[in-house]
N, C-alpha and C positions, 0 to 999 in steps of 0.2 A: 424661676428658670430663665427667664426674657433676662433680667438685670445679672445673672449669672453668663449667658451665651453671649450677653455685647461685653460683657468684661472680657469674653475669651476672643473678643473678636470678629462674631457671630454677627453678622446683620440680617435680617428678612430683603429680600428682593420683594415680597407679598407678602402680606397679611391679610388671614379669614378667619376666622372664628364662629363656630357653632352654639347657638343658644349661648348660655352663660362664656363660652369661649371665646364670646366679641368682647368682651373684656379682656381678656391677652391681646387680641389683635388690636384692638383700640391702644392700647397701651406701648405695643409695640412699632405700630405707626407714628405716634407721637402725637396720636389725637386727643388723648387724656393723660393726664399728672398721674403719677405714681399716688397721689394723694387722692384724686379726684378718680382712680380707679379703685383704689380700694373704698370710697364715700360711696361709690356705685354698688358695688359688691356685699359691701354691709348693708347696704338700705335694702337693694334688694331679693337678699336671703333671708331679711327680718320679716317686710313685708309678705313675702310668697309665702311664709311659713306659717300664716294665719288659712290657707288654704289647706295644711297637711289634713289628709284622710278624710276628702271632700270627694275624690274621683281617682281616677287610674290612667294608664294609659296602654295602647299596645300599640305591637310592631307589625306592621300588613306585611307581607310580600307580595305590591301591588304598586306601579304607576299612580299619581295624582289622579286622574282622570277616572279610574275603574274605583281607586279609593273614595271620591266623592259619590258616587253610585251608590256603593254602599252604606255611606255614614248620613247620605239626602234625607231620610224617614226619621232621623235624629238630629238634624242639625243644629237644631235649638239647644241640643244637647251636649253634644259631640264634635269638635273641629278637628282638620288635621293638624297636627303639631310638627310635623316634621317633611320634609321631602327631601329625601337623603340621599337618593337617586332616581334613575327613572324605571327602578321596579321596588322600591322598599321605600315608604313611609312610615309616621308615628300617628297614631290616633290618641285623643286626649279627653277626658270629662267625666263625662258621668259612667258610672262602674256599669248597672244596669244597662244601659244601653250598651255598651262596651259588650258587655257580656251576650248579649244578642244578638250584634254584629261579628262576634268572635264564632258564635254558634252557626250563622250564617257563612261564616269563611271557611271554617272545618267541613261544613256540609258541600262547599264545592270544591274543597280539596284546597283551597289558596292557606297556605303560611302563614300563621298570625300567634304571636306569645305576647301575654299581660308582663308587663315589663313593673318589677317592684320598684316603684316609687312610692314616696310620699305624696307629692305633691302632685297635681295635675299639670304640669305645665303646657302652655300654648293652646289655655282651654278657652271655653267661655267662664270658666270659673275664675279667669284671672282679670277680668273685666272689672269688680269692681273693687280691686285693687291698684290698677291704673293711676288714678287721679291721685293716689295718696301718695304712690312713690314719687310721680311728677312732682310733687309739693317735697319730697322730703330732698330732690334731686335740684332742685331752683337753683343754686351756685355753683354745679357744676360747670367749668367750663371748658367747649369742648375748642379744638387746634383744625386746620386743616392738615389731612396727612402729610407727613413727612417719607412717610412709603407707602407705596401703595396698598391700597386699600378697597376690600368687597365686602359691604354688608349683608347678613343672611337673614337681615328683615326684607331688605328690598332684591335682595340679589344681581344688584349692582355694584360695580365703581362708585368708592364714596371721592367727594371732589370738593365736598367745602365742611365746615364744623359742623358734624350734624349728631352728634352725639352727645346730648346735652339732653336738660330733664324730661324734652317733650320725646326723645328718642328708644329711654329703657321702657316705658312703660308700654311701648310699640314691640321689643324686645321680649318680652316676658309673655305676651298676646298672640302677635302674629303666627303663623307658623314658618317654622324654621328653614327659609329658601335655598337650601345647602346644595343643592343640584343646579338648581339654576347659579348659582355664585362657581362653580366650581367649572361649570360651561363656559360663562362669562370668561372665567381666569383662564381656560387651555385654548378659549381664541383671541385670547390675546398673546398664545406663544409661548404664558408659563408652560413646563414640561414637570418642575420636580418640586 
């Protein structure tokens, strides 16, 4: 779709990209190769797929702050994976405790549905798959943007190549800073 919309024309003023979706944005800032995104995207789907039907994840309707609260008794367990706004998170790992916290959110009336996935993503389960995508990620090489550009690891303005081997396995880990990256982008004036 990106190499279809600049045939038509099409340019990003910004680029963000959610979880797997910093690979569009990476790509369309002109931080990774057409090549060097899809070397990304193979390795890791191949990798994370050694996790399928390890854990689960669900969707809070709940702030970071009230969602740590609840998931503190499993942490070891359980991370958040998402922060998508500032009343709706993702929670990710283990089923079991999922299910516990799920039974705890119903009991005070807060929002929460087990979202079908395979995989756990943005868990501790992805931990220690990390090192091996790093390794299988080594020749990647990443560009400084040519548009701008917010990563939803750090949920910042990205500003020099940082998306290279040591960056997906941060990627796949972290949780997903899509609220603060989207905060970031409307003070700086984006609108649309």
């Amino acid at each position: 779709v990106i190499v279809l919309l600049a045939d038509a024309g099409v340019q990003p003023g910004l680029c963000v990209g959610h979880s797997v979706g910093e690979l569009g944005s990476a790509f369309a800032a002109g931080v990774l190769s057409l090549r060097d995104a899809l070397t990304v995207s193979y390795h890791r789907s191949q990798i994370q797929a050694k996790a399928a039907g390890t854990g689960g994840m669900l969707a809070v309707g709940l702030g970071k702050d009230e969602a740590l609260r609840h998931l503190a008794p499993y942490s070891e367990l359980v991370s958040l994976a998402a922060i998508n706004s500032t009343s709706t998170v993702t929670l990710a790992g283990d089923v079991a405790a999922l299910e516990k916290i799920a039974a705890e959110l119903t009991g005070e009336g807060i929002f929460n549905k087990r979202l079908e996935v395979e995989i756990p993503y943005h868990s501790p389960l992805m931990d220690p798959l990390k090192p091996e995508l790093a390794a299988a990620l080594e020749n990647v090489t990443p560009f400084a943007p040519q548009v701008p550009l917010y990563s939803t690891v750090s949920g910042e303005a990205v500003t020099e190549p940082s998306f290279g081997a040591a960056y997906w396995p941060e990627n796949i880990r972290e949780p997903v800073e899509f609220e603060k990256a989207i905060r970031g982008i409307l003070e700086q004036g984006y609108t649309t």
